[in-house]
Structures are given as structure tokens and as C-alpha cells.
C-alpha positions as CSV (number, residue, x, y, z in Angstrom):
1,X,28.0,53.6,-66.7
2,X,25.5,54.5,-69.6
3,X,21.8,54.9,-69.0
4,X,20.3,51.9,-70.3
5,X,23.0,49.9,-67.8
6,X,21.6,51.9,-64.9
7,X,17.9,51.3,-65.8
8,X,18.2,47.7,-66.2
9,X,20.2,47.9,-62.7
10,X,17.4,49.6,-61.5
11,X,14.4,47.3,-63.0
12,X,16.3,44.1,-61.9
13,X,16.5,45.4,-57.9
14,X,12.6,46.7,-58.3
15,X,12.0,43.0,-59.8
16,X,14.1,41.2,-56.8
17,X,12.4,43.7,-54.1
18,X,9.0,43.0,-55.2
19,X,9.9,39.0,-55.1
20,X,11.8,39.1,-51.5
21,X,8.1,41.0,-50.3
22,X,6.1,38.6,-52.0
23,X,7.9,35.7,-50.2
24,X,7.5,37.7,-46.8
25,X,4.4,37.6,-47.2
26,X,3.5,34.4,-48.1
27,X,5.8,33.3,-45.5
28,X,4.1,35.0,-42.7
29,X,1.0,33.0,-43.6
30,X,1.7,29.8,-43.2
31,X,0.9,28.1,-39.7
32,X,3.3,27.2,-37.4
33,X,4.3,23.6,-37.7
34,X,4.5,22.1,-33.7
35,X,6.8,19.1,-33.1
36,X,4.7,16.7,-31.4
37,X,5.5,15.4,-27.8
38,X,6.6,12.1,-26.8
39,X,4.0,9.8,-26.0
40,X,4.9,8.3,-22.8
41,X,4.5,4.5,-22.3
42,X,2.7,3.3,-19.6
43,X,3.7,0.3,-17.9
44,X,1.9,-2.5,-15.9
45,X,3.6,-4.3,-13.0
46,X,3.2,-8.2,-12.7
47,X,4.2,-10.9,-10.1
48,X,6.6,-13.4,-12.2
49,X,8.3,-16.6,-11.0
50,X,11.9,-15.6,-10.1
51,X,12.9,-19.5,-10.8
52,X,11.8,-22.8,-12.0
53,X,8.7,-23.4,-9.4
54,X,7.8,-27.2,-8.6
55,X,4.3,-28.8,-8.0
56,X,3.1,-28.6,-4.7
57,X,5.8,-25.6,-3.8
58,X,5.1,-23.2,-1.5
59,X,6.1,-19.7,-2.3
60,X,8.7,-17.8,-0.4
61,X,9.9,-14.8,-0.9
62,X,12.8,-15.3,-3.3
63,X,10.5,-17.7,-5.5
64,X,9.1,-14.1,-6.7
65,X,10.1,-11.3,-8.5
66,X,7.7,-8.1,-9.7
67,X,8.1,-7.1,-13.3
68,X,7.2,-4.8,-15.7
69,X,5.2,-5.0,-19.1
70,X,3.7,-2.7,-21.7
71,X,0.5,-4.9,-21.9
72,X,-1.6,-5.4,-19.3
73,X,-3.0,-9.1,-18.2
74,X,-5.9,-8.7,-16.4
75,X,-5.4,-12.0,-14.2
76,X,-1.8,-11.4,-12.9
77,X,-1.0,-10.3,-9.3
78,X,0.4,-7.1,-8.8
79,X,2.3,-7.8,-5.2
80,X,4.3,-10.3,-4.3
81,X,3.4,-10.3,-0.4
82,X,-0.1,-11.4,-1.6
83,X,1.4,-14.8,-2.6
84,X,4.0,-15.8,0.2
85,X,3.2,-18.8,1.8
86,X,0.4,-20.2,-0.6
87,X,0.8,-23.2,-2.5
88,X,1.2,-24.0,-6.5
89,X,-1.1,-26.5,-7.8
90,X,1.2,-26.9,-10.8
91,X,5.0,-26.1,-12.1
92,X,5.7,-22.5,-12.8
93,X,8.8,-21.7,-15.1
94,X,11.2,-19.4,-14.4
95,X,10.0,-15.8,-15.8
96,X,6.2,-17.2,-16.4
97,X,2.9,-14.9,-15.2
98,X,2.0,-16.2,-11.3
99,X,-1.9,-16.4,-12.8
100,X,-4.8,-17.7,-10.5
101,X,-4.7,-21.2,-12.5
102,X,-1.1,-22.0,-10.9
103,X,-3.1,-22.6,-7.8
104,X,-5.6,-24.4,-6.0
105,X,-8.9,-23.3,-7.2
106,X,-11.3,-22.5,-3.7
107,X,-14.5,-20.5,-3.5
108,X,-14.7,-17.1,-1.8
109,X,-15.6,-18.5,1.8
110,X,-13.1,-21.0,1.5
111,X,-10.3,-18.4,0.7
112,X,-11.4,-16.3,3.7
113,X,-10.9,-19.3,6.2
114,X,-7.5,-19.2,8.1
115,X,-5.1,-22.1,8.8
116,X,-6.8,-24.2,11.4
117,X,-9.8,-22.8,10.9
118,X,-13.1,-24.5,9.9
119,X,-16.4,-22.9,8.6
120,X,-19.3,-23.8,10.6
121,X,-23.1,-23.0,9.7
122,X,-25.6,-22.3,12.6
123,X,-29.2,-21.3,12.3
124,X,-29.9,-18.0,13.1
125,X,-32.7,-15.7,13.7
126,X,-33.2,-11.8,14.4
127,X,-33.0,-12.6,18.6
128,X,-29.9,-14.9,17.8
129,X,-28.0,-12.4,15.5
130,X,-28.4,-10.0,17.7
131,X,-31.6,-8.4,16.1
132,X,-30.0,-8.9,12.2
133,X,-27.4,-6.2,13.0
134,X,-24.6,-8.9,12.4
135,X,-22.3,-7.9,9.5
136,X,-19.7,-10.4,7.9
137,X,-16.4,-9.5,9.6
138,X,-17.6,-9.0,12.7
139,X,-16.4,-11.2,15.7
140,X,-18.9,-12.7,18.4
141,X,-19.1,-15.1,21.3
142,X,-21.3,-18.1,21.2
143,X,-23.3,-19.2,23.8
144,X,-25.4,-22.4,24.7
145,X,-28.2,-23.0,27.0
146,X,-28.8,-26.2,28.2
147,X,-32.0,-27.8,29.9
148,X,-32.2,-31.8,30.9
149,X,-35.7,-31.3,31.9
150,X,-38.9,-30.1,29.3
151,X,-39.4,-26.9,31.8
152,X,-37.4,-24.6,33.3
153,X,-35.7,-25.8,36.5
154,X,-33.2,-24.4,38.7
155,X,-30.8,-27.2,37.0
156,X,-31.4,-25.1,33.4
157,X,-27.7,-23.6,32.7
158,X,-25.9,-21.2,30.1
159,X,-22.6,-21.1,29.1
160,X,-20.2,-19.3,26.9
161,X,-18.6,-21.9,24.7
162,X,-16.8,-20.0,21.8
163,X,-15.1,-16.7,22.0
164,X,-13.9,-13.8,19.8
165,X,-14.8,-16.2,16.7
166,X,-14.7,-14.3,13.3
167,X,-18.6,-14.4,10.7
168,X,-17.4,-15.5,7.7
169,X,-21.3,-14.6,6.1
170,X,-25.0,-13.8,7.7
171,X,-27.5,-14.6,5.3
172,X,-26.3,-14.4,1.6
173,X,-24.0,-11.4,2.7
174,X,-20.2,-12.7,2.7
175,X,-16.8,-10.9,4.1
176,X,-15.3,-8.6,1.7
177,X,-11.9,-8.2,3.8
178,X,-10.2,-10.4,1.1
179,X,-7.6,-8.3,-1.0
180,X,-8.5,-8.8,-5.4
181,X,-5.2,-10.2,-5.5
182,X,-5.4,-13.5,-3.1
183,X,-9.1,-13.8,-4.8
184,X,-9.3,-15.4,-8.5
185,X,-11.0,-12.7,-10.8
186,X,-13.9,-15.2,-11.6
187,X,-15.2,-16.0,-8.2
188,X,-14.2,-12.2,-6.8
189,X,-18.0,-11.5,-8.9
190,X,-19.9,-13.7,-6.5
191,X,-18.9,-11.2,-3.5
192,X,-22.0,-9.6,-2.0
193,X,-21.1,-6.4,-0.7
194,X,-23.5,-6.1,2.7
195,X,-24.2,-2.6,2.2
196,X,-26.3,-2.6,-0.8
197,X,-29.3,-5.0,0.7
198,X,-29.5,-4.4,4.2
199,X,-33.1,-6.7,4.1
200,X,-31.6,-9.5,2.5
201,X,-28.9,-9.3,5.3
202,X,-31.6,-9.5,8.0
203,X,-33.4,-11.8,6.7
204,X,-31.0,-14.5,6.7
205,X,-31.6,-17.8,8.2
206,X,-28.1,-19.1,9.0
207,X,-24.9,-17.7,9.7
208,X,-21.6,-19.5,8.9
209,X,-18.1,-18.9,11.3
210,X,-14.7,-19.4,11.6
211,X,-14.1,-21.9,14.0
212,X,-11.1,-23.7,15.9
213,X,-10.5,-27.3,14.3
214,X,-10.5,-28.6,17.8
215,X,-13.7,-26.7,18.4
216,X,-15.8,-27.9,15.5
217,X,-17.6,-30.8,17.4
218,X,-18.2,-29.2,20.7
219,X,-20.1,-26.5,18.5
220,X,-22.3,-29.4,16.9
221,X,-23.1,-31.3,20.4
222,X,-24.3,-27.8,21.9
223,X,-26.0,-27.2,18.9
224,X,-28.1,-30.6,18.9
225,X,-28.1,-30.7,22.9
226,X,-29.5,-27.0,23.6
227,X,-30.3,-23.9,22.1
228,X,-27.8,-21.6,21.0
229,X,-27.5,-17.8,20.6
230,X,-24.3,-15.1,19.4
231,X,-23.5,-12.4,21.5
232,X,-22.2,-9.2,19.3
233,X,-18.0,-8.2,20.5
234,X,-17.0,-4.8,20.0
235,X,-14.2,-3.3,18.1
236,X,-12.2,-2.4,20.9
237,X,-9.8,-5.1,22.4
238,X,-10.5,-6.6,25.9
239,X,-9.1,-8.0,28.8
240,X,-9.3,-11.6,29.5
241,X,-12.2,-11.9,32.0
242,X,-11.9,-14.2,35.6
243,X,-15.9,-14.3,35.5
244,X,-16.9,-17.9,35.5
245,X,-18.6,-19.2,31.7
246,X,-21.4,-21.6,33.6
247,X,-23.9,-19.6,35.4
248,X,-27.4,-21.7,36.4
249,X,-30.7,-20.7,37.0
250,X,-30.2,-21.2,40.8
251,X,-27.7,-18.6,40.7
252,X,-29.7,-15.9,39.1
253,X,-32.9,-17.3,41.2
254,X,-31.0,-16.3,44.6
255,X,-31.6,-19.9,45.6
256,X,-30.4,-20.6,49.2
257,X,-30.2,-22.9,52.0
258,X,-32.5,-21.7,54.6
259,X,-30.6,-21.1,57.9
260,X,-31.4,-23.9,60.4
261,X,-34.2,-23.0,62.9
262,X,-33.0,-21.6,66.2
263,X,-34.8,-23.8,69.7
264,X,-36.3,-21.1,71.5
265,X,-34.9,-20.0,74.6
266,X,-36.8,-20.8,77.8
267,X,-36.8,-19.2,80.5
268,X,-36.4,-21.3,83.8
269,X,-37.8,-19.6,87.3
270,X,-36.2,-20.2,90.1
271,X,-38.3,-21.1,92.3
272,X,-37.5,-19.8,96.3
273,X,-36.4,-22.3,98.6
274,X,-39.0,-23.6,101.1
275,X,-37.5,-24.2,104.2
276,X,-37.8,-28.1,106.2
277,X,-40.1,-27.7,109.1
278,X,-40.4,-30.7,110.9
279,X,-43.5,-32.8,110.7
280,X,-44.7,-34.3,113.9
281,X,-47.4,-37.2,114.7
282,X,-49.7,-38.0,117.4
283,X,-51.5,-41.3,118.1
284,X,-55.0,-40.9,119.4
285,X,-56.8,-44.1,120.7
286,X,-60.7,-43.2,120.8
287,X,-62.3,-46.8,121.9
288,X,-61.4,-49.5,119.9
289,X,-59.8,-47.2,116.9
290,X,-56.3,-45.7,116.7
291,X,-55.7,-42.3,114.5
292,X,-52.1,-41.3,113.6
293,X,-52.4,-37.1,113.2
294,X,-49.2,-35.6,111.0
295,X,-48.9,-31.7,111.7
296,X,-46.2,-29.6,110.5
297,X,-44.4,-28.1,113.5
298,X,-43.2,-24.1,113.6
């Protein structure tokens, strides 16, 4: 090979050595370009109607079916246990959104009352509500006393008319034991939670509770007919108790029958036996009288 073939051989490989640096370099420079991650999806569960729902229906279990969206409704229920055994207002389509507008709409105290059960107002005070301490929730026994005359007499009475009954509210304070999904998101806002204004809960001037259907007149006839008063339960259960409800005021008095008088004993002396002498009787004529002499003979 000539000279001039080896130095362009030479020049060319210097040329192509300085380029492959060159692109080293450069290449060492750029940043490092990161494959993003996949962005998960979240996904909101939602109480749909498994079938064609009539009017008036009331939901059982295989009426409901929980599904899955990528949007979220605010309105929907999110368990289907929630809904068993309430009743639609109007027809639901199979696959629609159970929303609180498929039912009958009720206010919060309403939707905290029980089948059977009636809400009953009574005016309280801090001696009747047990000093104000009563909190929504809790359960107490109502009692009546009852006096026919205007004082007290031994006829005055209580009783214990109501037991284990369920406070719905005291004051403006109102249960909060109901889940967000049996409550429609509008009137959920006009719960009072009893914590945050302990005054306003003692200064309440009626308390409503859950009562019996059955027992809904006998609480307004002891209501209008005597004075009534609540008596706090605990949170422990209890045994039925054999005490008697009625107690009167004779009772508590110690009111009792005196025990009849006794005749006094007497005391009877015997008295010694005297024995019969014989009396014996003498005539004596002086002149013209006659004189009879007795005299006891020995």
C-alpha cells in the first residue's frame, strides 16, 4: 500500500474516532427518559335495581344488586342491607341507581321511629330529665303520679307506666344512631350532633319518645291526669323485676291498723269461806211489850 493510501486510512479512522467520542458524549448527557406508571382507576360501588321494581314494592334481597362505576353519584347507597324491607315510592328499572327520590320522603325523627312505634312529645324539665343529663338514644322508664285530692293524702299514688322506651330527641338535640345510607343526603344536614352544645341540650323544654302504638293514649291520659317524670335506664341489660309498679303514699307512710285494745285483766280475790253459825232468838215480855233478841250462837 503506498503512503498517501495509508494516510488517508489513517485521517479517515482519526475523523470516525473523534465522531464515535463526540456522540458518547453527547449521549451521556441527555436525561433519562422514565415510562410513566399506569394510573389506576378508582371505582365507586352503587346499590342498583337487580330487576324491573313496581310501585309500592318492597325490597328484598334479590330485588338488589351492588355495582360498580367510575363516577361517583353522591346520592346512591352503597349497601344493599340498608335497603331490605323498605318500600319504593315509585317504579325502578332494572339496572337504574336505588336514589333517595325512589322512596318515601320522611324527616329525620320520622326515619328513626320503628315499626309500631309512635313518637310522643312530653314536657320536660331539669328534675324530669333527670337533671338535663338525658342524651337522644338513651332508654328510660316513665312514671306517673297521681293525686284525686288538691293535697297530699295517703290515697296520692305513683306508678311506672312505660318501660325501657327509646328518646328519639331532648331539646333540639336528635338521635344520630341512623346510618347516611337509610337517611336522604338533604335532611341528614338537619342532625344535631348532642355533643357540640351541651346547654342547648339542657335547656330543652320537651322531650319526644318512641312509644308502643297501643301505649300512645295511656301516655296522654297520665299526662293530663297527673304529673309525670322519666327515670334514666342503664346500659347494662336487666332482669324482669316481680316488684309491684303501684306503690301509695300509705305504703311509704308505714300506715297501719292499730291492734285492737286488750280488756285489762282483773284480778278476782277469793274471799275465805265464813262458816254458818246458827242464829238463835229469844222472846222477852217486859209488861205490856214483847222484844224478839237474834244472837248468833258458837
Amino acid at each position: 500500500m503506498s503512503g498517501n493510501a495509508l494516510r488517508i486510512t489513517a485521517i479517515l479512522l482519526f475523523i470516525g474516532a473523534v465522531l464515535v467520542g463526540w456522540y458518547g458524549i453527547r449521549m451521556s448527557h441527555q436525561p433519562e427518559v422514565h415510562t410513566p406508571a399506569p394510573v389506576s382507576i378508582v371505582r365507586y360501588s352503587q346499590v342498583v335495581a337487580r330487576q324491573d321494581v313496581p310501585a309500592g314494592h318492597v325490597l328484598l334481597p334479590e330485588d338488589l344488586a351492588l355495582d360498580e362505576s367510575e363516577t361517583q353519584n353522591q346520592l346512591a347507597y352503597t349497601s344493599t342491607a340498608s335497603l331490605v324491607g323498605r318500600m319504593v315510592e315509585s317504579h325502578v328499572e332494572k339496572g337504574a341507581i336505588l336514589l333517595p327520590s325512589h322512596f318515601p320522603q320522611r324527616g329525620p325523627a320520622a326515619q328513626l321511629l320503628k315499626s309500631g312505634e309512635r313518637g310522643v312529645a312530653i314536657k320536660v324539665d331539669d328534675v324530669v330529665g333527670v337533671g338535663g343529663f338525658i342524651q337522644p338514644g338513651d332508654h328510660v322508664d316513665v312514671l306517673v303520679y297521681l293525686n284525686n285530692s288538691n293535697g297530699m293524702t295517703t290515697d296520692s299514688s305513683a306508678q311506672s307506666i312505660l318501660k325501657d322506651v327509646r328518646v328519639l330527641s331532648y331539646g333540639e338535640t336528635l338521635q344520630q344512631d341512623v346510618s347516611s345510607s337509610s337517611i336522604s343526603p338533604g335532611s341528614a344536614s338537619m342532625l344535631v350532633n348532642g355533643n357540640d352544645d351541651k346547654h342547648q341540650a339542657l335547656s330543652g323544654h320537651s322531650a319526644v319518645i318512641a312509644v308502643k302504638e297501643e301505649d300512645v293514649a295511656r301516655l296522654m291520659l297520665a299526662a293530663s291526669g297527673g304529673t309525670l317524670r322519666l327515670s334514666l335506664r342503664g346500659a347494662n341489660p336487666e332482669l324482669p323485676s316481680k316488684a309491684s309498679d303501684l306503690v301509695r303514699l300509705s305504703e311509704i307512710a308505714g300506715t297501719q291498723q292499730k291492734p285492737p285494745v286488750q280488756a285489762a285483766s282483773r284480778s278476782v280475790k277469793t274471799l275465805p269461806v265464813q262458816k254458818k253459825t246458827e242464829v238463835i232468838s229469844v222472846i222477852v215480855h217486859a209488861g205490856d211489850k214483847t222484844e224478839t233478841i237474834s244472837f248468833k250462837g258458837q
